[in-house]
N, CA and C atoms as a LAMMPS dump frame, in Angstrom:
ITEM: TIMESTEP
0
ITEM: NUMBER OF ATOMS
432
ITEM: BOX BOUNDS ff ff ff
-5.0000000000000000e+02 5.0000000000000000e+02
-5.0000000000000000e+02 5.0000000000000000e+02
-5.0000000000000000e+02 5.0000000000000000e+02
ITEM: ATOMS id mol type element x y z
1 1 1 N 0.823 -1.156 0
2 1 2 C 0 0 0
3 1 3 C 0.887 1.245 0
4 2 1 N 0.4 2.483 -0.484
5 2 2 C 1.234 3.613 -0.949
6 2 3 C 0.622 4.207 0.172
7 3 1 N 1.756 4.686 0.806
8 3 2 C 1.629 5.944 1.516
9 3 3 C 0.785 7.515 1.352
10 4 1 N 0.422 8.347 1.768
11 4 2 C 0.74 9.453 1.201
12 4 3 C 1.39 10.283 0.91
13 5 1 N 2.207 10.392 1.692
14 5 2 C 3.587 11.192 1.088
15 5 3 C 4.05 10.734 -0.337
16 6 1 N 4.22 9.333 -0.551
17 6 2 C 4.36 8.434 -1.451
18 6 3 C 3.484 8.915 -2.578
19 7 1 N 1.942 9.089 -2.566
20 7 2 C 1.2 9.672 -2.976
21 7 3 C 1.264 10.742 -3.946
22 8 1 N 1.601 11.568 -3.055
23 8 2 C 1.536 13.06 -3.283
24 8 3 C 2.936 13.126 -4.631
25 9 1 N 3.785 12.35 -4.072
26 9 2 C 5.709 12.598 -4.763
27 9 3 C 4.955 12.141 -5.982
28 10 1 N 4.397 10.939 -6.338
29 10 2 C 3.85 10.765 -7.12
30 10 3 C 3.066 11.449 -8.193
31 11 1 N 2.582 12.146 -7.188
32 11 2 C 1.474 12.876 -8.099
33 11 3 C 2.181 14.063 -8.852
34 12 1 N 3.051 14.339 -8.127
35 12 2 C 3.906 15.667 -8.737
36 12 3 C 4.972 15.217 -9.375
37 13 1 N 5.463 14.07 -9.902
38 13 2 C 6.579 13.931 -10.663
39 13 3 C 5.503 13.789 -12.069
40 14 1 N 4.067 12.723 -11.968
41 14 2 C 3.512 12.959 -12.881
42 14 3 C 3.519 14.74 -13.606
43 15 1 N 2.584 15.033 -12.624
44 15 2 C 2.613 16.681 -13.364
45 15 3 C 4.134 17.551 -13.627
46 16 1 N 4.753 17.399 -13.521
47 16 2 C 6.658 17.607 -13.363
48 16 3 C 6.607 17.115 -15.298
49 17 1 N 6.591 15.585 -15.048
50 17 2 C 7.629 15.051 -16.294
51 17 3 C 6.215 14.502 -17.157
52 18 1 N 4.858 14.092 -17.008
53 18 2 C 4.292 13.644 -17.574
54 18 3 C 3.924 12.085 -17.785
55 19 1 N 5.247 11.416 -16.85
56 19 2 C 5.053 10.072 -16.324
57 19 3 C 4.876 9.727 -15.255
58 20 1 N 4.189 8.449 -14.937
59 20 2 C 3.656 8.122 -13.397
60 20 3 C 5.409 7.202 -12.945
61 21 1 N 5.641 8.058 -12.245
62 21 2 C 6.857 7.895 -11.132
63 21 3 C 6.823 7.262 -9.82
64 22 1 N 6.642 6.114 -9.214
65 22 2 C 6.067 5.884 -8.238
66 22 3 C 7.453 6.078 -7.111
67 23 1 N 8.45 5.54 -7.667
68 23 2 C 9.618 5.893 -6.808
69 23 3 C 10.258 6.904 -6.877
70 24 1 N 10.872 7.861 -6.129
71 24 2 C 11.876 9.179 -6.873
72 24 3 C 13.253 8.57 -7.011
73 25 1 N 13.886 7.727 -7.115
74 25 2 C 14.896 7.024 -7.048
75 25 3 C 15.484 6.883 -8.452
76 26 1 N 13.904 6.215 -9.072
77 26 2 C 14.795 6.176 -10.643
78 26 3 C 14.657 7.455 -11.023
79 27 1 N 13.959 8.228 -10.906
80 27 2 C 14.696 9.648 -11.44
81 27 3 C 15.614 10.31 -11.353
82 28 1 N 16.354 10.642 -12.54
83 28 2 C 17.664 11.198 -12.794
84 28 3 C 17.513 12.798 -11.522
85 29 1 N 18.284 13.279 -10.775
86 29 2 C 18.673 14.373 -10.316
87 29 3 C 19.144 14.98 -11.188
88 30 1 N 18.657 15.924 -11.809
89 30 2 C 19.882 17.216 -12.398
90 30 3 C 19.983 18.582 -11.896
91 31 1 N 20.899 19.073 -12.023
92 31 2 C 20.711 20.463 -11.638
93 31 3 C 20.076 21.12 -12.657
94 32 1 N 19.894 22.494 -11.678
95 32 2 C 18.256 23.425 -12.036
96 32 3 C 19.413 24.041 -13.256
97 33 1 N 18.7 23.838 -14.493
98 33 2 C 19.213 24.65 -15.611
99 33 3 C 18.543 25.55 -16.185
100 34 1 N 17.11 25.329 -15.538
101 34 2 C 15.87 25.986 -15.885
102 34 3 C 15.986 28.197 -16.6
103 35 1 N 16.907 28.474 -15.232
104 35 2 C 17.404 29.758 -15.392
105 35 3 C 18.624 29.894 -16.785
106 36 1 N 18.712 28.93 -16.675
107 36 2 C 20.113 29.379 -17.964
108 36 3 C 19.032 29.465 -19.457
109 37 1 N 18.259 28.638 -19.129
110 37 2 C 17.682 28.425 -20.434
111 37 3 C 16.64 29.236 -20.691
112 38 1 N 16.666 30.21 -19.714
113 38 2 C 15.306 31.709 -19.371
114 38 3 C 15.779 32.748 -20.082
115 39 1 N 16.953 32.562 -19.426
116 39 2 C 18.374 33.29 -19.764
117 39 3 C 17.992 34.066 -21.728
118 40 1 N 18.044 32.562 -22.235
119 40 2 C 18.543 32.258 -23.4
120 40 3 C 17.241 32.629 -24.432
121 41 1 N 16.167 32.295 -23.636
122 41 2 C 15.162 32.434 -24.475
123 41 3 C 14.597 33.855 -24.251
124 42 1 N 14.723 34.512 -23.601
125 42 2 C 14.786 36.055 -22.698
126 42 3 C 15.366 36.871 -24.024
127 43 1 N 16.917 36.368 -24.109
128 43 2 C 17.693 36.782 -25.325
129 43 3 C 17.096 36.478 -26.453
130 44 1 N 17.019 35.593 -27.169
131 44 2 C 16.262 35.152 -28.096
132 44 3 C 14.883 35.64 -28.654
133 45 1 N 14.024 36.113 -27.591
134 45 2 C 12.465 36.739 -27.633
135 45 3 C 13.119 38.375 -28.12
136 46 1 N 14.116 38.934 -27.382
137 46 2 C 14.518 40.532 -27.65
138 46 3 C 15.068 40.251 -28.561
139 47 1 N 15.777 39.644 -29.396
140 47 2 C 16.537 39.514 -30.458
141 47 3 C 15.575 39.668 -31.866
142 48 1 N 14.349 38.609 -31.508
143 48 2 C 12.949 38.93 -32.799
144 48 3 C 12.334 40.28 -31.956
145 49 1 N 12.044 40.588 -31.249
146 49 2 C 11.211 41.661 -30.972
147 49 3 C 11.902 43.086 -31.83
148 50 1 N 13.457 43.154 -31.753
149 50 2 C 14.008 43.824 -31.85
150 50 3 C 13.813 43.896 -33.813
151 51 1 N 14.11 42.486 -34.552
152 51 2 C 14.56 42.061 -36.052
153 51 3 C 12.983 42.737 -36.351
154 52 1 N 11.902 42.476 -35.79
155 52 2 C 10.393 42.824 -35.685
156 52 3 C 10.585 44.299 -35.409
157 53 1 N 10.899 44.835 -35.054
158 53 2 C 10.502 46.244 -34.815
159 53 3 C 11.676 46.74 -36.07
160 54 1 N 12.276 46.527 -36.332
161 54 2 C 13.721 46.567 -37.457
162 54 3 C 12.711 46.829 -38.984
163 55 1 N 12.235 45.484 -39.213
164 55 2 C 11.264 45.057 -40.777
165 55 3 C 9.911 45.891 -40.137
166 56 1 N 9.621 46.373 -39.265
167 56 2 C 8.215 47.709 -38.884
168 56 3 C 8.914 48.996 -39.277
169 57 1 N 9.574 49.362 -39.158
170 57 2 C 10.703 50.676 -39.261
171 57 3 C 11.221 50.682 -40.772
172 58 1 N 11.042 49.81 -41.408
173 58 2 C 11.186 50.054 -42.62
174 58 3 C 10.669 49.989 -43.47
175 59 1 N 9.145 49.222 -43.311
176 59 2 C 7.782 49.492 -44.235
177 59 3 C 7.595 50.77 -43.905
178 60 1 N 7.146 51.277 -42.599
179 60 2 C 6.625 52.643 -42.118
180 60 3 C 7.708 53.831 -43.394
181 61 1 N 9.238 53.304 -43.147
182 61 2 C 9.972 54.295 -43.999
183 61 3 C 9.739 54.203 -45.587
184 62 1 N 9.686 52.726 -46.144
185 62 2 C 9.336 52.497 -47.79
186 62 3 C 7.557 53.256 -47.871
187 63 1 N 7.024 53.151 -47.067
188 63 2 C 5.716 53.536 -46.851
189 63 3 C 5.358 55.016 -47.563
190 64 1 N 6.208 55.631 -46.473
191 64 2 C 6.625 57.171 -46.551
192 64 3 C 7.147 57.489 -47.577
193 65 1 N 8.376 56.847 -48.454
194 65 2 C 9.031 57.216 -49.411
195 65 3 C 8.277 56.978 -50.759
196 66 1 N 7.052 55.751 -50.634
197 66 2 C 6.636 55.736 -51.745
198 66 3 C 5.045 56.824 -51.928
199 67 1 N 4.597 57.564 -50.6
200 67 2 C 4.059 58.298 -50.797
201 67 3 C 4.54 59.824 -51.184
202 68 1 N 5.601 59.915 -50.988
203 68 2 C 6.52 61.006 -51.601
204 68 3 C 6.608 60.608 -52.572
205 69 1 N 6.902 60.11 -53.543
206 69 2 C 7.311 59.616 -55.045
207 69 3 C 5.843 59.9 -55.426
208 70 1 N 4.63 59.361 -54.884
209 70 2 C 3.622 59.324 -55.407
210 70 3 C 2.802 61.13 -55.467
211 71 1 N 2.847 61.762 -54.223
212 71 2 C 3.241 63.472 -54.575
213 71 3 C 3.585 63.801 -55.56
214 72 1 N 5.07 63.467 -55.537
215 72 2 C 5.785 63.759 -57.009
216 72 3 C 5.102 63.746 -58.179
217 73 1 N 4.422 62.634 -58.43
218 73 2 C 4.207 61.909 -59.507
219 73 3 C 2.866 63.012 -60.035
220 74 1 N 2.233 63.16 -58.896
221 74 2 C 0.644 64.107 -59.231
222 74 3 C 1.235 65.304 -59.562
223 75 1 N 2.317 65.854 -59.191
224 75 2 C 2.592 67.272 -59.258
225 75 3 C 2.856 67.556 -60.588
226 76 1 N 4.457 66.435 -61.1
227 76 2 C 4.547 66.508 -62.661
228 76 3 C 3.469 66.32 -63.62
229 77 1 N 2.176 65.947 -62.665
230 77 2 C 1.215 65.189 -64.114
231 77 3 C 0.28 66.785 -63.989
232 78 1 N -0.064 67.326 -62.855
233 78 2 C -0.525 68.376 -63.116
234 78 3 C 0.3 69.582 -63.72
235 79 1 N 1.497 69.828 -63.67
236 79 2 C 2.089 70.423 -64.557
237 79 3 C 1.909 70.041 -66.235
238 80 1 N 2.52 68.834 -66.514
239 80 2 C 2.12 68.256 -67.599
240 80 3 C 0.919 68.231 -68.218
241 81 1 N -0.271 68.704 -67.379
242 81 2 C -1.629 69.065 -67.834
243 81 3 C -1.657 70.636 -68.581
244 82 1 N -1.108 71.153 -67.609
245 82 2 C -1.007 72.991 -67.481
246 82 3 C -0.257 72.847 -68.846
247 83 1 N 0.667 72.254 -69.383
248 83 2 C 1.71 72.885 -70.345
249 83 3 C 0.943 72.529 -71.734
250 84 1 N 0.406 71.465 -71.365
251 84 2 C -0.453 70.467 -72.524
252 84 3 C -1.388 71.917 -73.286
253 85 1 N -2.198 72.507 -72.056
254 85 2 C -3.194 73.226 -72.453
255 85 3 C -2.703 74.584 -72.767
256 86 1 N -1.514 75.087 -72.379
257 86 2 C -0.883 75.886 -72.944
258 86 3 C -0.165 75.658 -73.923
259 87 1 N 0.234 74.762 -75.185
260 87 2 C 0.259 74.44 -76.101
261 87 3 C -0.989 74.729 -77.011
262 88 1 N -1.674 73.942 -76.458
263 88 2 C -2.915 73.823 -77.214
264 88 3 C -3.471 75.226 -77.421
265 89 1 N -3.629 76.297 -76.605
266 89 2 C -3.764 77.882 -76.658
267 89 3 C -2.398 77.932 -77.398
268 90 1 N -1.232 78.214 -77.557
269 90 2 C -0.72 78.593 -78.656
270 90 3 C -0.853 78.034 -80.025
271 91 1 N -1.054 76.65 -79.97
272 91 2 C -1.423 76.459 -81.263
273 91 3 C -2.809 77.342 -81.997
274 92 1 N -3.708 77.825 -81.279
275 92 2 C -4.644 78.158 -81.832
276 92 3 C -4.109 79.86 -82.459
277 93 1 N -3.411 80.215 -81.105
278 93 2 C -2.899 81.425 -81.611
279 93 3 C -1.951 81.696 -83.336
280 94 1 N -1.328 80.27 -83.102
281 94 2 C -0.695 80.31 -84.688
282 94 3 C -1.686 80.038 -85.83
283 95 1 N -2.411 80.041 -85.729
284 95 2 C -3.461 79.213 -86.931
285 95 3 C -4.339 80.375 -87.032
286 96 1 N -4.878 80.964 -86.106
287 96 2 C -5.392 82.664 -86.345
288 96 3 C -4.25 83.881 -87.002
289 97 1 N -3.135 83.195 -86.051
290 97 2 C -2.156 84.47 -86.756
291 97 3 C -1.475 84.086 -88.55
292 98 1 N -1.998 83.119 -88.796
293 98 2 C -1.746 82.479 -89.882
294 98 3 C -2.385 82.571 -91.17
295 99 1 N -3.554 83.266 -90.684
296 99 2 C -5.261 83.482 -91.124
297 99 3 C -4.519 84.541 -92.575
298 100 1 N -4.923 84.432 -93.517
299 100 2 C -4.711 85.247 -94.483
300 100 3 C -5.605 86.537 -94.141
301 101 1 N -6.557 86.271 -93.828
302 101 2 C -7.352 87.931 -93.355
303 101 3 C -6.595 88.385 -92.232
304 102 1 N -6.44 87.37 -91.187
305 102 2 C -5.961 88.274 -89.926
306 102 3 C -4.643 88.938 -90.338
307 103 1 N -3.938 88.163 -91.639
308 103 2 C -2.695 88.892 -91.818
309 103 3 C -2.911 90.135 -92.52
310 104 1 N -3.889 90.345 -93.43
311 104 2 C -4.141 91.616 -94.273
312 104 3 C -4.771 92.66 -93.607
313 105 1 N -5.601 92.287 -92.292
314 105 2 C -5.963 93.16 -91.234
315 105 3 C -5.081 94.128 -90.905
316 106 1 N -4.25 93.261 -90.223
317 106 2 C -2.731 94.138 -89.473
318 106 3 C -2.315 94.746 -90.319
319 107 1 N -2.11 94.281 -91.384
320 107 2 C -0.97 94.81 -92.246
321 107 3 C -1.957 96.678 -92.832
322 108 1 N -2.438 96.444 -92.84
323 108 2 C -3.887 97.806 -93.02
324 108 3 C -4.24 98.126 -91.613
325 109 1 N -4.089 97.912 -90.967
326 109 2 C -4.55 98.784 -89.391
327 109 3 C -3.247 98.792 -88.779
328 110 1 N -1.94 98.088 -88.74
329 110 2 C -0.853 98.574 -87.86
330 110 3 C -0.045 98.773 -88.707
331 111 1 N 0.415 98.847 -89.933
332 111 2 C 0.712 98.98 -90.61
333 111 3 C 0.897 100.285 -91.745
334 112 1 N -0.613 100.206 -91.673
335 112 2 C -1.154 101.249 -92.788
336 112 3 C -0.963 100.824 -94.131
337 113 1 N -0.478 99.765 -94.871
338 113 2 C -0.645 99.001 -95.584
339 113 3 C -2.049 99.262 -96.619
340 114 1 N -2.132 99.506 -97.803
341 114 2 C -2.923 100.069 -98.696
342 114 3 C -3.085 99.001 -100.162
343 115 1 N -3.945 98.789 -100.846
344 115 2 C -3.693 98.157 -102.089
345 115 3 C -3.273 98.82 -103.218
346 116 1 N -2.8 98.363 -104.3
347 116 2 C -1.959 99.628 -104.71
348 116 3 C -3.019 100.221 -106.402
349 117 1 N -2.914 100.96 -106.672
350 117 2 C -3.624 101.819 -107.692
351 117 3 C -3.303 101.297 -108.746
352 118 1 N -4.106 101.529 -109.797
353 118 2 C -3.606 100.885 -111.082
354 118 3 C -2.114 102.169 -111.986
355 119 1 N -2.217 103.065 -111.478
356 119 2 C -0.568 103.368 -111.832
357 119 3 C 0.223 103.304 -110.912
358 120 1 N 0.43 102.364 -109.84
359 120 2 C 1.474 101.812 -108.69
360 120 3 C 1.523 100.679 -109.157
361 121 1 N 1.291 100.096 -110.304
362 121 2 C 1.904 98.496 -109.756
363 121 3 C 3.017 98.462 -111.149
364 122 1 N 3.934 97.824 -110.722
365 122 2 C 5.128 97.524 -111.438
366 122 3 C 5.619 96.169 -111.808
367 123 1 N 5.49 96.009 -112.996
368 123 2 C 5.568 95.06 -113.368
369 123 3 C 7.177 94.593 -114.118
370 124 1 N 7.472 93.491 -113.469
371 124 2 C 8.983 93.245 -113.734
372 124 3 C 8.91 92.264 -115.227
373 125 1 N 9.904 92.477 -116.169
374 125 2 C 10.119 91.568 -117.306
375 125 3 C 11.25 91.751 -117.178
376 126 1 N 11.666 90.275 -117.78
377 126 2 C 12.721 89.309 -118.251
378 126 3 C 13.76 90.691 -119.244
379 127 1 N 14.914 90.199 -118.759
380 127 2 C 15.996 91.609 -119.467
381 127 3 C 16.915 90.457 -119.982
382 128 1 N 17.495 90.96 -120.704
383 128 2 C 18.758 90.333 -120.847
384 128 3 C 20.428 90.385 -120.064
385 129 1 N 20.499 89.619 -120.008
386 129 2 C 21.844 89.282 -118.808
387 129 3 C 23.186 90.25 -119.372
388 130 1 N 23.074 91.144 -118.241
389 130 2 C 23.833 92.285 -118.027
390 130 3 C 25.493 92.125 -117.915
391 131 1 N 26.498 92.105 -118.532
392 131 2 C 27.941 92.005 -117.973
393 131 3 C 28.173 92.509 -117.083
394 132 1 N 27.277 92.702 -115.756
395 132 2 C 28.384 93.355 -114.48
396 132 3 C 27.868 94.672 -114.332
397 133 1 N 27.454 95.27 -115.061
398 133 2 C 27.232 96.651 -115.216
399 133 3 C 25.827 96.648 -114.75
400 134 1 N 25.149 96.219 -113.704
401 134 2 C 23.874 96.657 -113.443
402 134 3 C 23.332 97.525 -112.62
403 135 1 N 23.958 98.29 -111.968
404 135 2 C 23.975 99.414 -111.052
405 135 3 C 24.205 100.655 -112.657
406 136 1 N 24.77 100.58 -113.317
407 136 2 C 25.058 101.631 -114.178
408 136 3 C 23.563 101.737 -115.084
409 137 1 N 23.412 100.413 -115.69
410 137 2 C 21.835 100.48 -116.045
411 137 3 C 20.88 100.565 -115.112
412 138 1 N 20.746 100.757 -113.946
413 138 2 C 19.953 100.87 -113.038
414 138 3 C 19.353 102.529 -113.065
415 139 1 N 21.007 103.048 -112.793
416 139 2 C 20.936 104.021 -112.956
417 139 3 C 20.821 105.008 -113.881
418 140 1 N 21.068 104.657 -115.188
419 140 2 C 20.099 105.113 -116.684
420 140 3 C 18.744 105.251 -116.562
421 141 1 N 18.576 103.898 -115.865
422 141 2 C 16.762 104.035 -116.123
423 141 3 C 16.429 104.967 -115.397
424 142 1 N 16.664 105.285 -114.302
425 142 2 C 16.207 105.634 -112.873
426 142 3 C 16.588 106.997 -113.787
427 143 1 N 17.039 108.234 -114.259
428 143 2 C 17.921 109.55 -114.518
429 143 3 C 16.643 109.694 -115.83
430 144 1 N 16.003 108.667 -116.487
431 144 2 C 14.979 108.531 -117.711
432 144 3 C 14.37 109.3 -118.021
């Protein structure tokens, strides 16, 4: 018959190791290593907490950097809008200023530009090719 003391040792080597121990005898004695290995896993837990807060610190930073790039990105495209449509207003400006009326306008209002009379217009014909001397016949005609 088992004691209680017997009992009890029993009952706690079960909950201890997970086997029913009836004697403490065959169990090995070791020393308490329990702390070294607290130790270790103590180290080990701060070591990921730390690699973990490391790979957090650098999404948060790629995070940040790719919302800056992405700023960027709206700013050049709204510029790139602005220039687009300021093109597009100068092109129109060339195609009006291009206008055969708008050019004969100016040329008669800032200008003063006139059409010319039927004894103003001068009509050039074909001469025969001068040796050099065309300032001298120029000046014949012109003295006429």
């Amino acid at each position: 018959m088992v004691t209680a003391e017997q009992w009890y040792e029993g009952e706690e080597n079960y909950r201890n190791y997970g086997l029913e121990a009836r004697n403490s005898a065959r169990m090995p004695k070791t020393a308490p290593h329990g702390k070294k290995a607290k130790a270790q896993d103590k180290a080990r837990f701060t070591l990921y907490v730390i690699l973990l807060a490391i790979i957090c610190i650098g999404v948060v930073i790629s995070g940040a950097y790719a919302a800056t790039l992405k700023c960027d990105i709206n700013a050049l495209i709204s510029q790139n809008d602005q220039i687009e449509k300021e093109i597009e207003t100068l092109n129109v400006k060339i195609k009006t200023a291009n206008n055969i009326s708008t050019i004969e306008e100016r040329a008669v209002d800032e200008l003063g530009m006139v059409y010319p009379g039927p004894g103003e217009i001068v009509y050039v014909m074909e001469e025969p090719e001068t040796d050099g001397r065309f300032g001298l016949l120029l000046m014949e005609q012109a003295y006429q």
